[in-house]
Backbone as CSV, one residue per row, in Angstrom:
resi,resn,N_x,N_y,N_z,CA_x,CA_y,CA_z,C_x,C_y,C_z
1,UNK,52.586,34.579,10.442,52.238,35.803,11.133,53.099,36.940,10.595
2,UNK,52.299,37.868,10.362,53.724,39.286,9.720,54.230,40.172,10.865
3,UNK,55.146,40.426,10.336,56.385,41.205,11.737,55.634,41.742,12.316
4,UNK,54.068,42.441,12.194,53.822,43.640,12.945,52.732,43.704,14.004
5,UNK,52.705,41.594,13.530,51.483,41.570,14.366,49.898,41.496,14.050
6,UNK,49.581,41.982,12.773,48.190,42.119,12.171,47.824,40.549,11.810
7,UNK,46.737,40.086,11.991,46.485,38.778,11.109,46.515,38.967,9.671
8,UNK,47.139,37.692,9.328,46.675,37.491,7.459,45.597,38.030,6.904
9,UNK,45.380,38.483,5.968,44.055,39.312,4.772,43.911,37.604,4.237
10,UNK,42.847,37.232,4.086,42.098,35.868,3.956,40.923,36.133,2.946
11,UNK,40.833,36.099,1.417,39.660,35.996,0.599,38.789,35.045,0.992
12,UNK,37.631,35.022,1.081,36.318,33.784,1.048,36.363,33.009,-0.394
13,UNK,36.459,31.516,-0.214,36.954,30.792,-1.438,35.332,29.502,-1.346
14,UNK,34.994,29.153,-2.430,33.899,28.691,-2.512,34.029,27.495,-3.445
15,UNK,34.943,26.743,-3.243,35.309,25.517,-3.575,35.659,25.700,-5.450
16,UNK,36.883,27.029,-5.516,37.149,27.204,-6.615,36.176,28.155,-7.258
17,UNK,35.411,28.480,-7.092,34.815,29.472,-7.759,35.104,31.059,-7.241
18,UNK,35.385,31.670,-8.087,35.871,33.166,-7.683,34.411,33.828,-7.448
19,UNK,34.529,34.591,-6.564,33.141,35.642,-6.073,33.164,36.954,-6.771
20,UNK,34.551,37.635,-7.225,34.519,38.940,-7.643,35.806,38.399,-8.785
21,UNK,35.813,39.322,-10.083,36.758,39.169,-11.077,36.599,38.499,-11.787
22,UNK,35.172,38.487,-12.892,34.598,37.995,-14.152,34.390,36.457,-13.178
23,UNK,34.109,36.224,-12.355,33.226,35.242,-11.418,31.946,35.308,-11.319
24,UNK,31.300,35.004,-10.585,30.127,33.985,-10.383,28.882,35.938,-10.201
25,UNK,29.395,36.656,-9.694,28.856,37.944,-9.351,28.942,38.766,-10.326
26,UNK,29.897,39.029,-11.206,30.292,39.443,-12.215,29.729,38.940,-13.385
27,UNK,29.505,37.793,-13.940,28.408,36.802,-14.689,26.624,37.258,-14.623
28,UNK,26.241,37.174,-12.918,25.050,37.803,-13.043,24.630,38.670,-12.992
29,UNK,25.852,39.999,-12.700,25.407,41.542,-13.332,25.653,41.726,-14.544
30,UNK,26.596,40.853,-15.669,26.119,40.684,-16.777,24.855,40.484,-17.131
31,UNK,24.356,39.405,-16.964,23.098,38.854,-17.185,22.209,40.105,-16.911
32,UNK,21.749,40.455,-15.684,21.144,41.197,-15.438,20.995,42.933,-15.898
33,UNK,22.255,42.948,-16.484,22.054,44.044,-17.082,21.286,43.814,-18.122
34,UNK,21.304,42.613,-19.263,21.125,42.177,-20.486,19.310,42.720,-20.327
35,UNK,19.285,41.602,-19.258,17.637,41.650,-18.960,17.073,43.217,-18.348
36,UNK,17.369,44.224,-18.064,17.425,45.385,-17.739,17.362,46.257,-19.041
37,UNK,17.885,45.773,-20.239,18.131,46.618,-20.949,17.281,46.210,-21.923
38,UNK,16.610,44.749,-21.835,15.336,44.624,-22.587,14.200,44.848,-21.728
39,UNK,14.382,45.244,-20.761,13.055,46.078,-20.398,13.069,47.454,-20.578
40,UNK,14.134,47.640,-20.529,14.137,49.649,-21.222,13.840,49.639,-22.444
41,UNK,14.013,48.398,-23.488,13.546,48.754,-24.761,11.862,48.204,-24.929
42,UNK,11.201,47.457,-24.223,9.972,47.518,-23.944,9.291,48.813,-23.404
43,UNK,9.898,49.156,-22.375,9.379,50.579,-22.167,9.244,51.608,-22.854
44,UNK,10.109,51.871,-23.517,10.208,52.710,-24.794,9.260,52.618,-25.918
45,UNK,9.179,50.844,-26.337,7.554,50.430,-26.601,6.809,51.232,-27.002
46,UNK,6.479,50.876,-25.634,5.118,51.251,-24.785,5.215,52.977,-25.016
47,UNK,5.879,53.677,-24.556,6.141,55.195,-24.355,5.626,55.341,-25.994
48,UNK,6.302,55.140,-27.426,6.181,55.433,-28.402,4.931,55.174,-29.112
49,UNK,4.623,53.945,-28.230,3.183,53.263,-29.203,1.639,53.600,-28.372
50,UNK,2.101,53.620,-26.929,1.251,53.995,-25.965,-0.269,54.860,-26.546
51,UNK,-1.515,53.770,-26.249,-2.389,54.522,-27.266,-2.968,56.177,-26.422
52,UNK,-3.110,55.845,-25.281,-3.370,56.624,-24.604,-2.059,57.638,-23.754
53,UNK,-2.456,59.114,-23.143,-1.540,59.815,-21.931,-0.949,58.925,-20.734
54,UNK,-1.731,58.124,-20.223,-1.556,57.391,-18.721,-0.128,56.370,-19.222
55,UNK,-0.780,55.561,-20.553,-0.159,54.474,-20.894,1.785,55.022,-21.076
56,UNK,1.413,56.644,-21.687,2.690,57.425,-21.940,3.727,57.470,-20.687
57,UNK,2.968,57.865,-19.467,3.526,58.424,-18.305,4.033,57.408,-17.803
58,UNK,3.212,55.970,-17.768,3.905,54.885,-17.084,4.835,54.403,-17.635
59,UNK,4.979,54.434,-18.487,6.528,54.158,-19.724,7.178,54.640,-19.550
60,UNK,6.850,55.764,-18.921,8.050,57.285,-19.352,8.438,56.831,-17.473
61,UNK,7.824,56.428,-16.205,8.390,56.002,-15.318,9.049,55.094,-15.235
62,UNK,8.360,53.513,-15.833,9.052,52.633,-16.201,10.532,52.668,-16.414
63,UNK,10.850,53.399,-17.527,12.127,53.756,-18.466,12.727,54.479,-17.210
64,UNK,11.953,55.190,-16.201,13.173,55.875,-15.524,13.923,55.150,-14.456
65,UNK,12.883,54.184,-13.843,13.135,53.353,-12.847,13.836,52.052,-13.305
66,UNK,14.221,51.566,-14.648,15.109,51.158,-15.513,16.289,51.030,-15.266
67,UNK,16.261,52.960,-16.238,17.626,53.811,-16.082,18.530,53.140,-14.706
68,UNK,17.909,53.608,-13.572,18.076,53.800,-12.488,19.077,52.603,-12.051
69,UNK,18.073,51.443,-12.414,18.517,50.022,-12.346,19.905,49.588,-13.264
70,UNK,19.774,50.489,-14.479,21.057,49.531,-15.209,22.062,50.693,-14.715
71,UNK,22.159,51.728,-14.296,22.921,52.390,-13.697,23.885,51.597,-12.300
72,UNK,22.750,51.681,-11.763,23.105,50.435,-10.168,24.615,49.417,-10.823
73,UNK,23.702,48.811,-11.625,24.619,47.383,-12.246,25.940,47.824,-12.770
74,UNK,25.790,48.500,-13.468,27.313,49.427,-14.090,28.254,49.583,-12.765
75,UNK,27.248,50.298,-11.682,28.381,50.790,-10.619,28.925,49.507,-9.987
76,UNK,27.824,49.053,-9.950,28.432,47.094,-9.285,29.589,46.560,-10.358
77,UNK,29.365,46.743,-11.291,30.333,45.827,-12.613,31.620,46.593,-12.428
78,UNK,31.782,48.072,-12.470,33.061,48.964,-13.020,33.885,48.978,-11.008
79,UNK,32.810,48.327,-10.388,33.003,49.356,-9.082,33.040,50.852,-8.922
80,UNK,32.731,51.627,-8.942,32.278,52.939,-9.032,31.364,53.688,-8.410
81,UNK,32.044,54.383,-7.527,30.548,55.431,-6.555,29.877,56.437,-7.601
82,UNK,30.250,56.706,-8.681,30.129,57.874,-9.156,28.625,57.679,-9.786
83,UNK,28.200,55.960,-10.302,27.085,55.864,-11.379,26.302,55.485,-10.283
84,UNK,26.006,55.396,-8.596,25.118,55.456,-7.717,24.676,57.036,-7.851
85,UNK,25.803,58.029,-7.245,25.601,58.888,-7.412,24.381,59.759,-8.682
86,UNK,24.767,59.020,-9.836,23.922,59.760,-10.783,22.183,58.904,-10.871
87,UNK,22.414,57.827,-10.403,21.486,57.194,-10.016,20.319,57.262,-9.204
88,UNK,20.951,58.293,-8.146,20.529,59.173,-7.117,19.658,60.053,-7.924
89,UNK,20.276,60.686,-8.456,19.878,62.031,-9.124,18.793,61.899,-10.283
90,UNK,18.682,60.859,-10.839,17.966,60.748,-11.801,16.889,60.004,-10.892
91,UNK,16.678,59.283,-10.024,15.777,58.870,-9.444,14.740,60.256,-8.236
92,UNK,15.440,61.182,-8.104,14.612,62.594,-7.550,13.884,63.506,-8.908
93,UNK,15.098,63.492,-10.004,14.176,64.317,-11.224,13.125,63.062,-11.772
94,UNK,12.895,61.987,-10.990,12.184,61.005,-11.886,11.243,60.999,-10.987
95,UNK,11.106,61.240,-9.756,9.993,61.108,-8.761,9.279,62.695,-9.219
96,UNK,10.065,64.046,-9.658,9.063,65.030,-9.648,8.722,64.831,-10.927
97,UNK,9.196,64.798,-11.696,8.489,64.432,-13.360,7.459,63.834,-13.398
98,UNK,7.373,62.564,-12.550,6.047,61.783,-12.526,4.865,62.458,-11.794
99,UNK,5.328,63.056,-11.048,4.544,64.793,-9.899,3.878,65.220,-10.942
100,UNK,4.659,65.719,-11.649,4.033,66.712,-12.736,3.144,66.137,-13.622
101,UNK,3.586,65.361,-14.403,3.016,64.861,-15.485,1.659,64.143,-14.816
102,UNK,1.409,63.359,-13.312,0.213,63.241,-13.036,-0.988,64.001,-13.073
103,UNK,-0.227,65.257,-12.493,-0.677,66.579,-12.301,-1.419,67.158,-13.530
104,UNK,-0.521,66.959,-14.167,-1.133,67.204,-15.472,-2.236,67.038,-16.051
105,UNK,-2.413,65.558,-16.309,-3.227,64.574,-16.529,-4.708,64.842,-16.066
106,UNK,-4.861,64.915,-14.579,-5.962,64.794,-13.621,-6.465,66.286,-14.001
107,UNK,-5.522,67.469,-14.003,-6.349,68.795,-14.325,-5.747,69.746,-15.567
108,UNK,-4.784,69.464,-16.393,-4.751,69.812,-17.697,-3.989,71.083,-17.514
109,UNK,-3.181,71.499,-16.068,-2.175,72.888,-15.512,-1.883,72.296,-14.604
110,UNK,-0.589,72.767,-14.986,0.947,72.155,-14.153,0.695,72.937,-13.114
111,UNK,0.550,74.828,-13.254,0.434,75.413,-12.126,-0.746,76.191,-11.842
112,UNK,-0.623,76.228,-10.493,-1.803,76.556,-10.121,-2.395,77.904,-9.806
């Protein structure tokens, strides 16, 4: 018991396997970034080779909702509020971009 009265600080232990610190969590946001980052280069693909406009736009969302994702993982891996934060942000300029560019599409003027 410590002089002051507080209980012991107690980690969760999982029969030797570490949960955080190049452990078992840390391993599959590796992984998962890996696989994240071959779908951004599929998307890109698609965006470059895309025969058609539609095929363009969904790539070009794809890739953003990606972004978004290997961003997430970074902030999980480094610990870091800062790459949610931008994560944030690129996921609002990625919701009106796709606004637009639908917009586009269906009547050929952005404005009206």
């Amino acid at each position: 018991m410590p002089a002051d009265g507080d209980l012991p600080v107690t980690t969760p232990e999982l029969d030797g396997i570490q949960l955080f610190g190049h452990g078992l969590v840390d391993i599959a946001i590796g992984v998962s970034m890996y696989v994240v980052g071959a779908a951004m280069l599929m998307a890109l693909w698609r965006l470059l080779r895309g025969p058609t406009v539609p095929d363009r736009i969904l790539a070009l969302d794809t890739l953003n909702v990606t972004a978004i994702a290997e961003l997430m993982l970074l902030g999980m891996y480094i610990k870091s509020a800062v790459y949610f934060e931008a994560a944030l942000v690129i996921a609002m300029l990625g919701f009106v971009s796709t606004v637009v560019l639908s917009k586009y599409v269906i009547r050929r003027d952005i404005v009206e």
